[in-house]
N, C-alpha and C positions, 0 to 999 in steps of 0.2 A: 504494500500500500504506500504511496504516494506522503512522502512528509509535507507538510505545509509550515512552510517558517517565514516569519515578520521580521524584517527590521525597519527601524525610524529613522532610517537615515537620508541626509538632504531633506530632511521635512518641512515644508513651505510655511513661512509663519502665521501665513493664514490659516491654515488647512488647523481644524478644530474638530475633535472629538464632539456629540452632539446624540447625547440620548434622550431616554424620559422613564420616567415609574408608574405605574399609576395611583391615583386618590380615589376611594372609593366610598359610596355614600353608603345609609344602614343597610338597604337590599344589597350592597355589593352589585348594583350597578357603578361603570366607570364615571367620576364626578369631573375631575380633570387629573393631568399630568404635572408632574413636576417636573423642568426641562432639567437636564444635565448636563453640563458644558463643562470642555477643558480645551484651552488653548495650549499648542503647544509647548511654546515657549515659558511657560508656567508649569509647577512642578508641585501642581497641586489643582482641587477641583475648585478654586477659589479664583480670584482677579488679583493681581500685586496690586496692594495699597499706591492709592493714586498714580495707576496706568491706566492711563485716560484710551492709550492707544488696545489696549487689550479688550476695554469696552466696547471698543468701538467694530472690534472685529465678530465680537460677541451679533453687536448687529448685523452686520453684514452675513452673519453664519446665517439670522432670520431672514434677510432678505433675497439671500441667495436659495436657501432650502424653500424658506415658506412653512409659517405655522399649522396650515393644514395639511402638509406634507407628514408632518411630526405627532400633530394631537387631532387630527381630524377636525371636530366641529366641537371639541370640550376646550375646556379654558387649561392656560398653562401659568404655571406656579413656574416663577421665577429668582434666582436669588440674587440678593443686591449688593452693591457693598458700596460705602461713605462715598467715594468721589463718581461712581454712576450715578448715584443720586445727586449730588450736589451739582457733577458736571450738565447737569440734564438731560441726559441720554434715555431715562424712563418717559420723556416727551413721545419717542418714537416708536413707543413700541401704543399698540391698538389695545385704548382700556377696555372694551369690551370681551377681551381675548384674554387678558395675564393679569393674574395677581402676584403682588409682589411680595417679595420674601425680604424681611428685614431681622439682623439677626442683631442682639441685645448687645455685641462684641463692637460694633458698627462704630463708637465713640458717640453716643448718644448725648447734643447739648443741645444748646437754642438754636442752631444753624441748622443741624437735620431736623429738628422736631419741627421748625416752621417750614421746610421743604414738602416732608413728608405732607402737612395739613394742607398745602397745595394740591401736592397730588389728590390725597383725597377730597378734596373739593370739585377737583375737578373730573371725580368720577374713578380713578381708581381704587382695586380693591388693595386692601393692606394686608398680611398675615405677617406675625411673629413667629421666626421661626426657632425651635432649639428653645423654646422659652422655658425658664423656672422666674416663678412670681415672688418680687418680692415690693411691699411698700412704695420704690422710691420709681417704679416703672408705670405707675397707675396714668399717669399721663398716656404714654405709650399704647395702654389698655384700653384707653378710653376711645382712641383713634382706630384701633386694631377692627377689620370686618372678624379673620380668623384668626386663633391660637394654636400654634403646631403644640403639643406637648411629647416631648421622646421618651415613651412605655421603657427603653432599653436603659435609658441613663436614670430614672426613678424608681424606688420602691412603690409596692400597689399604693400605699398609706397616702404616701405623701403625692402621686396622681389622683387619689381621691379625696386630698384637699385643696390641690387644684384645683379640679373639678369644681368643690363647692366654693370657691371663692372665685372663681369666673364665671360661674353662673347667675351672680351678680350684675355683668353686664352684658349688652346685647353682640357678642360675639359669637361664632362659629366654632365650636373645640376640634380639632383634627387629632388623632392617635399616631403618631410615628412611629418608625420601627417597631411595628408590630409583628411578631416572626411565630407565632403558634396561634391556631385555633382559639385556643382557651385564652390567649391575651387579647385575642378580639371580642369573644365573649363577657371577657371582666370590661372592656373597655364601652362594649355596646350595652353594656347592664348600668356602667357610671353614666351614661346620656352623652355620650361622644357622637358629632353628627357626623364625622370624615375619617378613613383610615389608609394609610397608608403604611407599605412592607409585602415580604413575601410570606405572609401564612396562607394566602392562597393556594401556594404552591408547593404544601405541605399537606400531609392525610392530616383530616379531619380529628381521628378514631384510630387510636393502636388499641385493638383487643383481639379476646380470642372468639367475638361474635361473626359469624359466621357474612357473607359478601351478600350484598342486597342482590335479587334476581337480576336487574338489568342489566348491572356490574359485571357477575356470573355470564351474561349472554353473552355479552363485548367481547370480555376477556376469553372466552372462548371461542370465538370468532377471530381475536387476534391472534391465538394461538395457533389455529388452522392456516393464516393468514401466512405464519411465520415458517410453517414448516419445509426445512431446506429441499425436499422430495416434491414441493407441491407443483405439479405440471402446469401446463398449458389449459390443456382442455380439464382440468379438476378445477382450476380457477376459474374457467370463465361458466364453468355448473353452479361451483358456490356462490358465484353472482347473481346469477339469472334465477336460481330456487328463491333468492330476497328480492322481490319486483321493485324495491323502493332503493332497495340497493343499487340494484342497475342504473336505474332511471337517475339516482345522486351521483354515478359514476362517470353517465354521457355525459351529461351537466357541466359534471366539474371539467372534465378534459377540455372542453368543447370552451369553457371561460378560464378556467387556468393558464392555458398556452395559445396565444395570440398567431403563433406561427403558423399553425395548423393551415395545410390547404384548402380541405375544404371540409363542412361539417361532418362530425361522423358519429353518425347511427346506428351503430351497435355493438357489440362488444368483440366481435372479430376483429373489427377496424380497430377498433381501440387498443387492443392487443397487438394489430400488426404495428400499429405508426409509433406506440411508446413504450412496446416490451413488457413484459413480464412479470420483472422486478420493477417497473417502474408502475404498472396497474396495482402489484400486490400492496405498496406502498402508499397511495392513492384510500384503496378500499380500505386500510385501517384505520387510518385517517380520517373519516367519513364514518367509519364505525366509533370512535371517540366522539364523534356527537352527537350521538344518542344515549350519554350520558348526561341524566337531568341532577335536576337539584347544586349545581354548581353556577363559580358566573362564567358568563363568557371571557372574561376576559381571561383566564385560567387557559383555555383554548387556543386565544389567541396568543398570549405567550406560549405553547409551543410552536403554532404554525412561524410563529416568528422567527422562535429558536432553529425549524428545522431550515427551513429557508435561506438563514443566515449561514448555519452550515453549508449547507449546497450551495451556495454563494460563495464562499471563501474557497469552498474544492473548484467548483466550477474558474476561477481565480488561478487558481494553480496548475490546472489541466489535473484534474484528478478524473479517473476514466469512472469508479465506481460511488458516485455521489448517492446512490439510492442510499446506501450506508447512513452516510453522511444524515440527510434528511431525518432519517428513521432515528439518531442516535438524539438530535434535537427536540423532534415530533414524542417520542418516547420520555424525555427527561422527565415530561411533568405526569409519569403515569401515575405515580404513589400519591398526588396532588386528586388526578382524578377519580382513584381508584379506592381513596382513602387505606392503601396498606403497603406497609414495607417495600421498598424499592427490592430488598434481597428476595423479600416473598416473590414478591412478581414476577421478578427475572429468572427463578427456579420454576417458575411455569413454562414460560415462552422460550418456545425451541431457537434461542437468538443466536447468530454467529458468534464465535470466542472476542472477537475484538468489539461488538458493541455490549455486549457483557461488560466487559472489561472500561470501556467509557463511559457506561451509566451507572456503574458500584462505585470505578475509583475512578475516573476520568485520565483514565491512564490509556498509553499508545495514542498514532496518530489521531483516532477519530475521540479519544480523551481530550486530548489536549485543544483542538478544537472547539468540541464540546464546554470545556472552559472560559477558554478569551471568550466566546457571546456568550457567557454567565457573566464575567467579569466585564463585559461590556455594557449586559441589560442594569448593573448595578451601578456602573460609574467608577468603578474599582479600574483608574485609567493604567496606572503602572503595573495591573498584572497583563493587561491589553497589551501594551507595549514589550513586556518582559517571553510576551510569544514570538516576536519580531515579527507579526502579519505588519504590512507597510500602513500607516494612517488611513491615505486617500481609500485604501481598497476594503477595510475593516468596513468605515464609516460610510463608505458608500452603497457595504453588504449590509448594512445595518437600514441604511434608510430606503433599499428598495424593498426590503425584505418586510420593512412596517407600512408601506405602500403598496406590495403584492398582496400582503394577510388582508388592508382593507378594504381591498376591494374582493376578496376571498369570500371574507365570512358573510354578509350576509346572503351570498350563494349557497353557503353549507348548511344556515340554520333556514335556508327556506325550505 
């Protein structure tokens, strides 16, 4: 298999790392994004204290990508720091679109506090971000639409005094790093309207209670799906026995791949023009969403993921990217499956090396699998520490969040 190695070298000082997380509201629909930004020439996911010129590149990353490239049609949480603000560079970004993110470190006196009352005046929104409350901030509070509070950096206690002493004003609470189930649960039991973190992409439920039926179906269907004997013609049987399954599978081909010559109707053709392992890939795919009870967005973090894989192989001339996808597309199964990533993968007949990238993230399609982990988080120096080049990470990054959406609402119709 095909190494794939990054380096940052000659990196243009423009060229800016450029993700997002998402924020989600009580149903765990998407609220908005937090953007993630790192320029290069910065060695950190912050701005150097009054580089006016780093700001400014910041915008240019918006103007050149485009916010609906990035967040779709949700607003984006952005973070600030003293001389963006002061410089006036939050002029240029669309209040309709970003809330701002103001962190208590910022050197808070009468010159930003009366900036800030500008902006919000004039219609944008404010959050606090990294906030612990104390007395001499209440001003701040009083200005604030949202409160980020970070569940990781507090004891439950002192988040639920928080809690009651901002409840006092007309503010928004947001939950940060939240990384388990159950701290979303204490969090949406305190009255938190926003949460942000990856407990999505965590099981639910480690027990020894047995898999809900529809779980059971999938997973067995994925199993069948996986198995390295499974032919041509056994494939396109297990298709066509699921009528709904077919009909998701023309579907998809027929809107996934723009190339295509001309439409094709039925699963022969389908089979001839994309192969085998690339249908078997497809139909599992398509089988993970009909699993209910979770959010979407769960989903679409791994279409993301897989895509972004196939992308960086595709990048390198890597010949067996089906791999690839599948090791991406699969990360988030124990997310959806609510059970042990090790359970799982002792089910599914998977090849030795995507084993091997979804338990330790080890070998080629491991290590892979990693930088778009370390990529979806902002974690820019393990990015960089793979040597994939900037321009080709970040540009597998944002076609691959611009492929899933226009994807998804084809797969859940």
């Amino acid at each position: 298999m095909t190494e794939i190695v990054v380096h940052p070298k000659d990196v243009d000082a423009h060229v800016a790392f450029v993700g997002r997380q998402p924020i989600y509201g009580r149903s765990l629909d998407v609220f908005a994004y937090e953007l993630l930004f790192r320029n290069n020439e910065v060695n950190r996911a912050s701005f150097t204290d009054g580089d006016a010129a780093t700001a400014q590149v910041m915008l240019n990353t918006f103007v050149e990508i485009g916010l609906d490239s990035i967040v779709d049609h949700h607003l984006a949480f952005i973070n600030l720091t003293r001389d963006f603000v002061l410089g006036g560079y939050c002029m240029a970004l669309p209040k309709d679109r970003v809330v701002l993110e103001v962190l208590e470190n910022m050197g808070m006196d009468h010159e930003l506090m009366e900036a800030l009352r500008r902006l919000s005046t004039l219609g944008y929104r404010i959050a606090l971000d990294d906030f612990v409350y104390h007395d001499s901030l209440k001003p701040l509070v009083e200005l604030a639409d949202i409160i980020k509070v970070d569940v990781l950096q507090l004891d439950k206690k002192t988040v639920s005094d928080h809690v009651e002493i901002l409840r006092e004003y007309p503010v928004k609470l947001l939950a940060e790093k939240v990384e388990t189930y159950e701290e979303f649960e204490f969090c949406c039991d305190l009255g938190f309207d926003y949460f942000q973190g990856y407990f999505f992409c965590k099981p639910k439920v480690i027990s020894a209670k047995p898999m809900p039926a529809n779980r059971m179906a999938v997973l067995a269907l994925l199993t069948k799906l996986q198995e390295p004997t499974l032919g041509l013609s056994q494939l396109e049987r297990m298709i066509q026995k699921d009528l709904s399954l077919g009909a998701q599978v023309l579907r998809y081909i027929n809107a996934a791949y723009f190339e295509m010559p001309k439409y094709i109707d039925s699963l022969d053709q389908a089979i001839s023009m994309v192969g085998t392992n690339r249908l078997r890939t497809w139909a599992s795919l398509l089988m993970l969403t009909r699993i209910e009870d979770k959010p979407v967005e769960l989903l679409v973090t791994g279409i993301v993921r897989a895509r972004m894989c196939e992308q960086l192989a595709l990048a390198h001339h890597v010949q067996e990217v089906d791999h690839y996808f599948t090791v991406g597309l699969f990360s988030i199964l124990d997310g959806l499956l609510d059970q042990p990533m090790n359970d799982i993968i002792s089910i599914l007949p998977l090849d030795t090396d995507i084993r091997k990238a979804l338990l330790k993230q080890e070998g080629v399609l491991g290590r892979t699998l990693e930088c778009v982990l370390a990529y979806e988080r902002g974690d820019w120096d393990t990015v960089l520490c793979h040597g994939v080049e900037v321009e080709t990470v970040k540009a597998a990054y944002l076609e691959s969040i611009s492929w899933t959406s226009y994807l998804i609402p084809l797969l859940k119709s």
